[in-house]
C-alpha positions as CSV (number, residue, x, y, z in Angstrom):
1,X,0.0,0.0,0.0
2,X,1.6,3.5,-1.1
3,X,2.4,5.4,1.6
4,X,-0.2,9.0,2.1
5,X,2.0,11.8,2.1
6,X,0.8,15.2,3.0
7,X,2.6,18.1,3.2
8,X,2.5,20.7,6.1
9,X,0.1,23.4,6.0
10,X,3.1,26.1,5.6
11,X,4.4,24.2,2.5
12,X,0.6,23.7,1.4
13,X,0.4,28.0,1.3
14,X,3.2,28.8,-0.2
15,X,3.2,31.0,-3.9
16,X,4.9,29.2,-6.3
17,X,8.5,29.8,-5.9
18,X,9.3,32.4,-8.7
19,X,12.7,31.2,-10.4
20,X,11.3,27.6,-10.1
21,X,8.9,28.2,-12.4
22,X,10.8,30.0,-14.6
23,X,13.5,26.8,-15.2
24,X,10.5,24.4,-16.1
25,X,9.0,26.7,-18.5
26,X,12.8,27.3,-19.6
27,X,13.2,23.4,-19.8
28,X,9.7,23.2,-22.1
29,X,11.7,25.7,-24.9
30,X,14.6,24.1,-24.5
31,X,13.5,20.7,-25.4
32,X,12.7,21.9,-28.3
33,X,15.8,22.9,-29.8
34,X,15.1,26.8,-29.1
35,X,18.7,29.0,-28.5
36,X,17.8,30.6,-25.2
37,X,19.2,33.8,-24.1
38,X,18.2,34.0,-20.5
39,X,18.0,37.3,-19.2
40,X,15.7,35.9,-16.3
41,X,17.5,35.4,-13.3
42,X,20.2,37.6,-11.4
43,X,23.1,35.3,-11.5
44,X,26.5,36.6,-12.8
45,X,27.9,35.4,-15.9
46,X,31.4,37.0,-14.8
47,X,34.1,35.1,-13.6
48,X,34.7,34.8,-9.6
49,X,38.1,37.1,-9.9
50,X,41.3,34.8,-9.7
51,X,42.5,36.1,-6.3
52,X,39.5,34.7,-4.0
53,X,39.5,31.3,-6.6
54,X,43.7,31.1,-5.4
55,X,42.6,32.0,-1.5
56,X,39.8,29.2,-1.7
57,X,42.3,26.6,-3.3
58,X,44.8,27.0,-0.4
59,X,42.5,26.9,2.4
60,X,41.0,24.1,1.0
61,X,43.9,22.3,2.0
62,X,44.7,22.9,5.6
63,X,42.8,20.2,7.8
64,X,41.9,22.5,10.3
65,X,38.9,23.7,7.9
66,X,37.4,20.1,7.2
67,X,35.9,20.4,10.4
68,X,32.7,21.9,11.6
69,X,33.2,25.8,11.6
70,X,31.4,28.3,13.9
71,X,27.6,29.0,12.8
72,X,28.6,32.5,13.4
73,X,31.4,32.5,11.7
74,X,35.1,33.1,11.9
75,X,36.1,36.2,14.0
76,X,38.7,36.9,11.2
77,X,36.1,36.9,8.4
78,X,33.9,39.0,11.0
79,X,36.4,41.3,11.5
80,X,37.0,41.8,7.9
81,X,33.4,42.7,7.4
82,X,33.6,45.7,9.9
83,X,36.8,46.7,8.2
84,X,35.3,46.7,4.6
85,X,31.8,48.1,6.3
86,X,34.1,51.0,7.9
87,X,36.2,51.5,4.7
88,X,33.2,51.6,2.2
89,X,30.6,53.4,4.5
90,X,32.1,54.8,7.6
91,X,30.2,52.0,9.6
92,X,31.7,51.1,13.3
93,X,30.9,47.8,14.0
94,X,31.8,45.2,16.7
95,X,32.7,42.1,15.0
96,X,31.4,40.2,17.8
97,X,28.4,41.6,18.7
98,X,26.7,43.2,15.8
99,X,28.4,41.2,12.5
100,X,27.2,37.1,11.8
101,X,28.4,35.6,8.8
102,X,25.7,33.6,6.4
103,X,25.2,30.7,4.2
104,X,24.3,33.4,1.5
105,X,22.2,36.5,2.3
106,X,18.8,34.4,1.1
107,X,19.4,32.0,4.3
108,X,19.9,35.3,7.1
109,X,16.6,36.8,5.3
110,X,14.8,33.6,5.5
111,X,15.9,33.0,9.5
112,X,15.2,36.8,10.2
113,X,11.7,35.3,10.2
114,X,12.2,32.3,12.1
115,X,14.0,34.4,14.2
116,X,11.3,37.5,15.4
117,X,8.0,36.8,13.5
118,X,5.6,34.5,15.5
119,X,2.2,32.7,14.3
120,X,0.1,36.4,13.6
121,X,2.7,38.8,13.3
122,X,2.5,41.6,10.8
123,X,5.3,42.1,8.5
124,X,5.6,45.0,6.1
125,X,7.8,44.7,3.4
126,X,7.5,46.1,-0.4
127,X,5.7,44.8,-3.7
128,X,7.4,44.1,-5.6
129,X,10.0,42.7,-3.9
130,X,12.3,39.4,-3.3
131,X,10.1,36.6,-2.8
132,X,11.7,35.5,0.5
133,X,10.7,38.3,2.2
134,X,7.3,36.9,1.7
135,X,8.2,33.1,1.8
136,X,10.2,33.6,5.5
137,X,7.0,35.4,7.4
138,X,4.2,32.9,5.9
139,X,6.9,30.0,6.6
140,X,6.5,31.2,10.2
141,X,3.0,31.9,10.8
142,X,3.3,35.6,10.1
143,X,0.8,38.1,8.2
144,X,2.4,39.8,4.7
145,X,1.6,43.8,4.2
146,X,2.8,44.4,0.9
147,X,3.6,48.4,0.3
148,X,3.6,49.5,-3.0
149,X,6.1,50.3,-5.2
150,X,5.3,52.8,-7.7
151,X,6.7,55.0,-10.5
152,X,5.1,58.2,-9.4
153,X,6.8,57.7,-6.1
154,X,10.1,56.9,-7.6
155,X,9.7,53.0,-6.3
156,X,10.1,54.0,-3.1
157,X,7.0,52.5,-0.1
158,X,5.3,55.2,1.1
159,X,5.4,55.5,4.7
160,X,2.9,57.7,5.3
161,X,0.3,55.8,3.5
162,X,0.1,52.8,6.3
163,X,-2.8,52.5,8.4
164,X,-2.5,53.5,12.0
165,X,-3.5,50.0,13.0
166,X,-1.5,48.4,10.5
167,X,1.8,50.5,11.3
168,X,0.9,49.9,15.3
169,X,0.7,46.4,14.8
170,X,3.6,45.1,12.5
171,X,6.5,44.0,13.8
172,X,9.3,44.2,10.8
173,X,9.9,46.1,8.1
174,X,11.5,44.9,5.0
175,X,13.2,46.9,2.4
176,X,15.8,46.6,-0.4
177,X,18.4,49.7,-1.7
178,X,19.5,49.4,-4.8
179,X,16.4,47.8,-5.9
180,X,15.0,44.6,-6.7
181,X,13.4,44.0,-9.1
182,X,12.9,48.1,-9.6
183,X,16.3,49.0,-9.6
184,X,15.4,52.2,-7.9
185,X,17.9,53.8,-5.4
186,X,17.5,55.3,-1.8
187,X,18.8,58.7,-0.8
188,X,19.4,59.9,3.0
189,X,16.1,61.4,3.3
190,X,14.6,58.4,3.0
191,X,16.6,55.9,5.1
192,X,16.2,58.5,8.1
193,X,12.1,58.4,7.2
194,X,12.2,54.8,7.5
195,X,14.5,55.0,11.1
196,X,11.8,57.8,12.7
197,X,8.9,56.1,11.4
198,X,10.9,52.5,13.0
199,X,10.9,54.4,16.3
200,X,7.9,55.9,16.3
201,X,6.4,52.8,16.3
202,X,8.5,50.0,17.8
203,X,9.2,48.2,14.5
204,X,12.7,46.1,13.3
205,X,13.8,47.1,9.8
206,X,15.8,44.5,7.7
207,X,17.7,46.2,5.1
208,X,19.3,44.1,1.9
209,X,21.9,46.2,0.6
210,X,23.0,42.9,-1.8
211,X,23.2,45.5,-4.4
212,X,25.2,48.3,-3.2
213,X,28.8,48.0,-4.8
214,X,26.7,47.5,-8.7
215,X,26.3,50.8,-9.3
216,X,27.2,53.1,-12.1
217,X,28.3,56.3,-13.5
218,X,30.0,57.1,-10.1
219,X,26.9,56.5,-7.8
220,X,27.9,55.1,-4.2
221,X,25.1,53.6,-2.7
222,X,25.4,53.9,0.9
223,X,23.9,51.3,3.9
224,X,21.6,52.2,6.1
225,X,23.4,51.3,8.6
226,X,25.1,55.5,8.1
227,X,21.9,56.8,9.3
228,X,21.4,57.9,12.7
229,X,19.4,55.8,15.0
230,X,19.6,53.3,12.2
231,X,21.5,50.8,14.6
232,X,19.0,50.8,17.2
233,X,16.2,49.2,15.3
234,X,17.8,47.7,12.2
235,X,19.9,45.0,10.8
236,X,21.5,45.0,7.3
237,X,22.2,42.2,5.0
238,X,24.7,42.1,2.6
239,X,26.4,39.2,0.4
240,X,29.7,38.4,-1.2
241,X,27.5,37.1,-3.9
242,X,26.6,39.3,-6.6
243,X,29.6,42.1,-4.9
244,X,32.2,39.6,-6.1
245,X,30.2,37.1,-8.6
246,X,29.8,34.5,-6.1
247,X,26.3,33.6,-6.3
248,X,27.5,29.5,-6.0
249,X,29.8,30.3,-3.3
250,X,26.8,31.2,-0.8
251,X,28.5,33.4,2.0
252,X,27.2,36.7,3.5
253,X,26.8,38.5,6.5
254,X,24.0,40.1,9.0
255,X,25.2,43.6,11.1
256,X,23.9,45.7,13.1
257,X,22.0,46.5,16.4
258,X,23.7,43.5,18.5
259,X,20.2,42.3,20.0
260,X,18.3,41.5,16.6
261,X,22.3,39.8,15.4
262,X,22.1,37.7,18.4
263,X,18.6,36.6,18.0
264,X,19.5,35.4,14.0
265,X,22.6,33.7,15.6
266,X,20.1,31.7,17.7
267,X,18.6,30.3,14.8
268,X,22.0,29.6,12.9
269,X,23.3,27.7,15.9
270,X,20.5,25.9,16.0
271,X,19.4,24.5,12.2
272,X,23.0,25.1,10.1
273,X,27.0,24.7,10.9
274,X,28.2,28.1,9.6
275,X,29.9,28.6,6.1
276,X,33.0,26.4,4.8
277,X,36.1,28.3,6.7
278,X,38.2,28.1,3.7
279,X,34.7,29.7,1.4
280,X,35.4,32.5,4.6
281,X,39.0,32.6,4.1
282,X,38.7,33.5,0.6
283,X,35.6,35.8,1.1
284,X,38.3,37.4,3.7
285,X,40.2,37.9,0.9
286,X,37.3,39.3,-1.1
287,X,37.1,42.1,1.3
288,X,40.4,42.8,1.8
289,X,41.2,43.3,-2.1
290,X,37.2,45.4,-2.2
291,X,37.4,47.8,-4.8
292,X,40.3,46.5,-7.3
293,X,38.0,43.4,-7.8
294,X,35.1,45.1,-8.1
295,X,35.5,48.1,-10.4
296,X,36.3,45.8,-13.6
297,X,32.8,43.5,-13.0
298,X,31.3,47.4,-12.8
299,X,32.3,48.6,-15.7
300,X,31.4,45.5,-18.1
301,X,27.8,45.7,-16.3
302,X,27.7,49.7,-17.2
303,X,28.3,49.1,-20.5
304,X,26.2,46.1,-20.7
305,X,23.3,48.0,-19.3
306,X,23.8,50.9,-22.0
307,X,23.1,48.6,-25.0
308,X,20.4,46.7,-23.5
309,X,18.5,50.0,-22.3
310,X,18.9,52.0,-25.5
311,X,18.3,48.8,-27.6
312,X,14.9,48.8,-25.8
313,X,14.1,52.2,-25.9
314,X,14.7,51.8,-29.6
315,X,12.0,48.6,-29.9
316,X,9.9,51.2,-28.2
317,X,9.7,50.2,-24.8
318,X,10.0,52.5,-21.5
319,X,12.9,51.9,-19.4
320,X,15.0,53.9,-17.3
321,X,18.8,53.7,-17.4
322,X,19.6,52.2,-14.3
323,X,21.7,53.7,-11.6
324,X,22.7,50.2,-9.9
325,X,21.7,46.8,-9.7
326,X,21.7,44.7,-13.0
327,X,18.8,44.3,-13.7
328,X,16.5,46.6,-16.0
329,X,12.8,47.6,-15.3
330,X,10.6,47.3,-18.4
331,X,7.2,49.0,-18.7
332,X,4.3,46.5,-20.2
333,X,2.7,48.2,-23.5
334,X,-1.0,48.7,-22.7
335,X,-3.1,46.0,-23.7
336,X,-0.9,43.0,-22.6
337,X,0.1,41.7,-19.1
338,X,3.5,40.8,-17.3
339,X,3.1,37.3,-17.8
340,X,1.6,37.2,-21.9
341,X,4.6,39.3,-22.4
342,X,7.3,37.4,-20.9
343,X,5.6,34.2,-22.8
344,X,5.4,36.5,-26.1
345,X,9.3,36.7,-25.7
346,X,10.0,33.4,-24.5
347,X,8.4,31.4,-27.3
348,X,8.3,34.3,-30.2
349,X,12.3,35.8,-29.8
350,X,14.2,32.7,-27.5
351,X,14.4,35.7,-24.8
352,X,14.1,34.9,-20.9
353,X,12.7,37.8,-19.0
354,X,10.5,37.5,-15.3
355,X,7.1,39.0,-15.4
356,X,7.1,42.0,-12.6
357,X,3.5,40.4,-10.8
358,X,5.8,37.6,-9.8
359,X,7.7,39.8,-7.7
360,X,4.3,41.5,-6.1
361,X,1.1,42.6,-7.1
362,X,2.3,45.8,-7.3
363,X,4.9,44.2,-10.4
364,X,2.0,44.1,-12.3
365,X,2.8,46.1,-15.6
366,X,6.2,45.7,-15.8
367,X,9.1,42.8,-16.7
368,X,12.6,42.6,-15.7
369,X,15.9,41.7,-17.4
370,X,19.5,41.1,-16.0
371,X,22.2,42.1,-17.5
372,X,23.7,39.0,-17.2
373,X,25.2,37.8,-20.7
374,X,27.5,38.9,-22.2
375,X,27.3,42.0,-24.5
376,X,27.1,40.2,-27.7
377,X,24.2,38.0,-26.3
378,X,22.6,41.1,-25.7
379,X,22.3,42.8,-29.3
380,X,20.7,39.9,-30.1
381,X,18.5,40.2,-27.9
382,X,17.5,43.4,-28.4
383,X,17.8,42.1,-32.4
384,X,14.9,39.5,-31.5
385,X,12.8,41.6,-30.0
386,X,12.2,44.2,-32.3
387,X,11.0,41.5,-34.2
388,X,8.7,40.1,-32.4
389,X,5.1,42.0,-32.9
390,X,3.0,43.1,-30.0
């Protein structure tokens, strides 16, 4: 007799995981015989740089990293946070007390969750936005309040709009600067909006600043972390991954105010066994070398960036150029959804793009592409789709 297997009520609730969906509808063009170019997901086509590859290879070797590491992480990989965190944004922080290290950011994000939201919790976070956000409070019993992201407000969640109730109620706030999907950008004004409206009503704010270091034209994005006040009710989360290209590598960090990094340590030490030590040795590395490793990845992404935008403009969609992030935010022409138009390029031109309503209701209307091939890739993309009728 086959066994009944029924899944957990939290499994059972759960959207569709985005990027899942996305592969098997990728795997249905594939089959048959299609030349994909997948602009789809956010995963760097650039080499890791040769200098955190070498570090990785030698730590490898020394036996004292085949063993369980710290689920916080090694105090020299913590410490080298706070020195790249001081270096890049002025930032003081205790390596013990207010920096964790993390199996990628998307684990810390998820355990945030685990970690403060309990069954009927209110969580705010924008729409559109990373899915996990999302996926972490309903994995956990919470309550999702999406806030809007819209064009007239420059894709930034309008505080002031919130409910009285709502706002006295919730118990995090999420919220992602640069952008995703948007690519929008936060100034100052706004991070010290978000920290008075935090302490006005007694709520944590989880900021994912994954995208800070791809930025263009000589834009610095700064943390949020530089705002005053910000430490007292925030954490930050940040990631090696798409800093360095080393989305397979998974290793990231938490920081900030030392009580909300304790409780996320809780959960760590409890469900994982920290990051590889020689994958922190070479992310040590990563940080220590910051800027000379970055700039080249920056500068092919620019350029990238400036044929796909103009190319689109030119098939006579509305983009803006971005400012960071690599990923480019497509108006929907009237008359068609997100997701007909990301199947219209998909079987019509061989071009993977994400529909922006699976990011958030509020997505609705728009599509994203990543900058993610390389250059050449891209004139043909933007070759296919100005043949494609819509």
């Amino acid at each position: 007799m086959a066994l009944t297997i029924k899944k957990a009520k939290r499994i059972e609730q759960l959207p569709p995981y985005l990027f899942a969906e996305i592969d098997r509808r990728k795997r249905e063009v594939l089959a048959r015989g299609v030349d994909l170019i997948d602009l789809g997901v956010g995963d760097p086509d650039i080499p890791t740089p040769s200098p955190i590859v070498e570090k990785l290879t030698e730590a490898a070797t020394k036996t004292a990293n085949h063993r369980y590491p710290s689920s916080a992480g090694l105090l020299e990989f913590r410490q080298a946070v706070a020195d790249w965190y001081r270096r890049r944004f002025g930032v003081q922080l205790d390596p013990v007390k207010e920096v964790l290290s993390l199996i990628g950011s998307k684990e810390g994000i998820a355990n945030m969750a685990t970690a403060f939201v309990d069954p009927g919790d209110l969580v705010l976070a924008t729409s559109p936005a990373y899915p996990v956000y999302q996926i972490g409070t309903l994995l956990n019993g919470g309550k999702h309040y999406p806030l809007p992201l819209t064009r007239e407000n420059h894709f930034l969640p309008d505080l002031d709009s919130i409910p009285a109730e709502v706002a006295r109620q919730a118990k995090l706030l999420w919220i992602n600067y640069p952008n995703n999907p948007t690519a929008a950008v936060a100034e100052k004004d706004f991070f010290e909006r978000v920290v008075e409206f935090a302490h006005r009503h007694n709520i944590i704010v989880c900021h994912d600043a994954a995208y800070t270091e791809v930025a263009f034209d000589g834009f610095r994005p700064m943390s949020f972390l530089e705002v005053e006040g910000a430490r007292e009710v925030g954490i930050e989360f940040h990631s090696l991954s798409k800093t360095f290209n080393m989305t397979g590598w998974r290793i990231g960090m938490a920081v900030g105010n030392p009580d909300l990094v304790a409780g996320l340590a809780q959960v760590k030490s409890n469900v994982d066994s920290g990051a590889f030590q020689a994958i922190q040795e070479a992310g040590i590395e990563a940080l220590r070398l910051g800027e000379a490793l970055m700039a080249p990845s920056r500068k092919i992404y620019q350029e990238r960036r400036d044929i796909l935008v103009e190319g689109l403009r030119t098939a006579g969609f509305a983009c803006e150029k971005p400012r960071a992030t690599f990923y480019v935010w497509v108006s929907v022409p009237k008359g068609i959804t997100s997701a007909q138009l990301t199947t219209k390029l998909l079987d019509e031109a061989g071009v993977v793009s994400t529909p922006g309503n699976g990011f958030g209701a509020a997505g609705e209307g728009y599509i994203r592409f990543t900058v993610c091939v390389a250059k050449e890739r891209l004139k043909e993309v933007v070759e296919r789709i100005r043949r494609v009728k819509l």
